[in-house]
Backbone bond lengths (Angstrom), bond angles and torsions (degrees), N, CA, C in turn:
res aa  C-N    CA-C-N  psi(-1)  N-CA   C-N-CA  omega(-1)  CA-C   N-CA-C  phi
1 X - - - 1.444 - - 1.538 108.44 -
2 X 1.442 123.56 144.76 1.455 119.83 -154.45 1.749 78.44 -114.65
3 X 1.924 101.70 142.33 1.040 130.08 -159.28 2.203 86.51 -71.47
4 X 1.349 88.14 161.57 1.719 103.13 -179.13 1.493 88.19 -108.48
5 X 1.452 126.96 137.24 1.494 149.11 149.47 1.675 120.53 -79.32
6 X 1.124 110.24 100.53 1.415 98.47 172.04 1.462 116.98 -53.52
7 X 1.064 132.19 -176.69 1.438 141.90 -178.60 1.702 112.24 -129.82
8 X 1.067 106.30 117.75 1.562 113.25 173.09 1.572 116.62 -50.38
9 X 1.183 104.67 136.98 1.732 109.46 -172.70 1.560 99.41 -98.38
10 X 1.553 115.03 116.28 1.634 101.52 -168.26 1.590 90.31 -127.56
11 X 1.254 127.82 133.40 1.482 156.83 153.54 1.201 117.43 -77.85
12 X 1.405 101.48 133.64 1.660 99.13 172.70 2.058 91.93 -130.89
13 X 1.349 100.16 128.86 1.659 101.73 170.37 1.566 117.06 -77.93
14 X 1.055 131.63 53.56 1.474 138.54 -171.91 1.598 106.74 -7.46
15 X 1.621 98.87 -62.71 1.902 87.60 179.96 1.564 131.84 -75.62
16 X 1.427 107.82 28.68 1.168 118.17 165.81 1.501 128.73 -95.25
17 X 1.948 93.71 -47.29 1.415 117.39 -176.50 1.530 101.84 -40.34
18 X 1.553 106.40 138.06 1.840 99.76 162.39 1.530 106.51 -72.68
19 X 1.426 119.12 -59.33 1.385 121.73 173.98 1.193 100.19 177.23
20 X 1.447 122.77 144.24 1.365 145.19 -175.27 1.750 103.84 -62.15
21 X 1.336 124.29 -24.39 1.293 125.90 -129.67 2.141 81.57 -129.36
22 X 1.547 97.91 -42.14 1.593 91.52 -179.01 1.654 102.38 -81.00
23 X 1.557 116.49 -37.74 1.385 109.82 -174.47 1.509 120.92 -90.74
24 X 1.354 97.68 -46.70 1.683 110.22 -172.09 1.039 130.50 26.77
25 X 1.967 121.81 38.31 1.446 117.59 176.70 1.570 123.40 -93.97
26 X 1.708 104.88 1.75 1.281 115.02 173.43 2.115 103.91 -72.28
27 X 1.861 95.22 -61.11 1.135 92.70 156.11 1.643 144.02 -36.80
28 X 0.918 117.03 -14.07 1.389 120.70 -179.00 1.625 116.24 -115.58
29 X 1.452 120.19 -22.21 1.269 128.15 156.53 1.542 138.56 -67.50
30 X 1.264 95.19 -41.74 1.502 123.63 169.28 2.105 110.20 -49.18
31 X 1.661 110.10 84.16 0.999 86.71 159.43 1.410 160.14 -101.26
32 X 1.608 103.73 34.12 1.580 107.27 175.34 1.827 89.13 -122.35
33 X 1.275 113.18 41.92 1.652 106.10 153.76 1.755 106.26 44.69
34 X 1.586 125.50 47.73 1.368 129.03 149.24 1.332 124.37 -56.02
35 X 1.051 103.14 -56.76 1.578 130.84 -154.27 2.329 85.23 -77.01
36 X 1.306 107.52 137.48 1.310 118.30 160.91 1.286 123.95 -163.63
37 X 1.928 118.43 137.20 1.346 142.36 -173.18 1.271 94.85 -63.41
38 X 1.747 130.13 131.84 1.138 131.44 140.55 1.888 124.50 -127.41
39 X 0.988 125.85 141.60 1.226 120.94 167.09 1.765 122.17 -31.16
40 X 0.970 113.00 133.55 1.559 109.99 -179.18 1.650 94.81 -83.31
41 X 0.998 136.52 -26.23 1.731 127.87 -172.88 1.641 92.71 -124.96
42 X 1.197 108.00 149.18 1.483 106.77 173.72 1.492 100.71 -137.37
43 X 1.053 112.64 88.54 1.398 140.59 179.75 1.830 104.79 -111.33
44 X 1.477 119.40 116.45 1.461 133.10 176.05 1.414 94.55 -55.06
45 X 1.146 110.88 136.16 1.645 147.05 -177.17 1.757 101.47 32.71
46 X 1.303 117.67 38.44 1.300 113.16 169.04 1.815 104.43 -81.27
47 X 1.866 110.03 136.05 1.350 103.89 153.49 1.189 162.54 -90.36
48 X 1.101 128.99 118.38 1.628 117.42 -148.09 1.531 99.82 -121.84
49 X 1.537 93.15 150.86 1.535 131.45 -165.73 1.657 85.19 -101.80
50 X 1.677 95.23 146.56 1.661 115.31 162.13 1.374 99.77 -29.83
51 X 1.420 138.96 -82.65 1.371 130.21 -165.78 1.363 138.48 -24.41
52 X 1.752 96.72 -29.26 1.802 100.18 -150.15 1.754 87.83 -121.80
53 X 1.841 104.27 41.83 1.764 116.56 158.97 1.415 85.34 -103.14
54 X 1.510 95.56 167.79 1.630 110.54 154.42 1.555 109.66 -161.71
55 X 1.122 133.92 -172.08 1.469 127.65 -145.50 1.051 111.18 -125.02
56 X 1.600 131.50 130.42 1.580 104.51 -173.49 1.606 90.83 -147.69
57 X 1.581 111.23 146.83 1.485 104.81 148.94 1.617 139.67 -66.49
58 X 1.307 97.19 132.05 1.831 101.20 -157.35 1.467 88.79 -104.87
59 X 1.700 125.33 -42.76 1.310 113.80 -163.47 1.634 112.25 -145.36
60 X 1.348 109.03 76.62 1.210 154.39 150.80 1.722 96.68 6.68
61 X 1.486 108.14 -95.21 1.031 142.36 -175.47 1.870 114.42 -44.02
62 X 1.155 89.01 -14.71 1.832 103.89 174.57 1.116 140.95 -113.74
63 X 1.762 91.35 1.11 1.887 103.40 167.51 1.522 97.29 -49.24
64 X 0.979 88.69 164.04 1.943 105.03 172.16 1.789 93.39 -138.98
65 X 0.995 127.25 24.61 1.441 135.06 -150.63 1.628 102.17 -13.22
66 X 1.332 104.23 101.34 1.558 112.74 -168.20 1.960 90.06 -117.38
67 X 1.537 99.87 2.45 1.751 90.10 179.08 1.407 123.61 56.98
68 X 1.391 129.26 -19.13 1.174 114.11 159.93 1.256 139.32 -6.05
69 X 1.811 106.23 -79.96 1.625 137.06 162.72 1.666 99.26 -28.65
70 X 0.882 121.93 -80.11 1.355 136.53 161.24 1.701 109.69 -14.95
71 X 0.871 108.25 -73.29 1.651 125.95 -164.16 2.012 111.52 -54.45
72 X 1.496 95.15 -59.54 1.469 120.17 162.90 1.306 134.50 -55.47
73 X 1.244 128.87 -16.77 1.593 153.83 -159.75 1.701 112.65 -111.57
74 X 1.510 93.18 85.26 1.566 109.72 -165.37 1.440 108.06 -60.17
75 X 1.549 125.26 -23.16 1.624 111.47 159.30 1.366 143.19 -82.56
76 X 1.397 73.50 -3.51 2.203 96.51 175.39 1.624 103.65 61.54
77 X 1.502 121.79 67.51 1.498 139.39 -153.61 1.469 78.34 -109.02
78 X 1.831 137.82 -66.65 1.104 107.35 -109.08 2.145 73.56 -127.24
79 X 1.551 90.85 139.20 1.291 103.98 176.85 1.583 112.84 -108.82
80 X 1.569 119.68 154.91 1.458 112.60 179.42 1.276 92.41 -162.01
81 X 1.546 109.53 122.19 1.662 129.84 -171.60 1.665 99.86 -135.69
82 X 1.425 95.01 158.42 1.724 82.83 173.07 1.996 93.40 -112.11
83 X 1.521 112.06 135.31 1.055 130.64 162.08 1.640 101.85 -52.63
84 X 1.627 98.95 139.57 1.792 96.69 173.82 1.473 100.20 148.02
C-alpha cells in the first residue's frame, strides 16, 4: 500500500503582500510553480497596474515545502506548516 503525504497548509496574508507583480521573489524561487499571479478583478480587457495582482495558491499538492517562498519574502506574508 503506497504511503499517504500530507499536504502543507500554506497562507498568504494578502494585506501584507507588496505585490506579486512589484516583488515576485516568492514567484521566482518556488520551484514546482505553487505560488501564482492573478488579477484581483477579472473584468474582459480591463487594465491593470502591478497593484490590482494578488497571490494565490494554484498547486497545492506540489509544495515540497522547501520554505524558500517563505525565506525570500521581505514582509513575511506567506506561512507553510504541515496540518496534523
Amino acid at each position: 500500500m503506497p504511503a499517504t503525504r500530507t499536504l502543507p497548509k500554506i497562507e498568504i496574508e494578502q494585506d501584507k503582500c507588496i505585490s506579486p507583480l512589484k516583488c515576485g521573489k516568492c514567484l521566482q524561487v518556488c520551484p514546482t510553480v505553487v505560488l501564482y499571479s492573478i488579477p484581483k478583478q477579472n473584468e474582459k480587457f480591463h487594465e491593470c497596474s502591478y497593484d490590482d495582482f494578488t497571490l494565490v495558491v494554484n498547486n497545492r499538492p506540489a509544495c515540497q515545502a522547501c520554505m524558500k517562498c517563505v525565506e525570500v519574502c521581505p514582509v513575511d506574508c506567506i506561512k507553510i506548516e504541515y496540518e496534523g
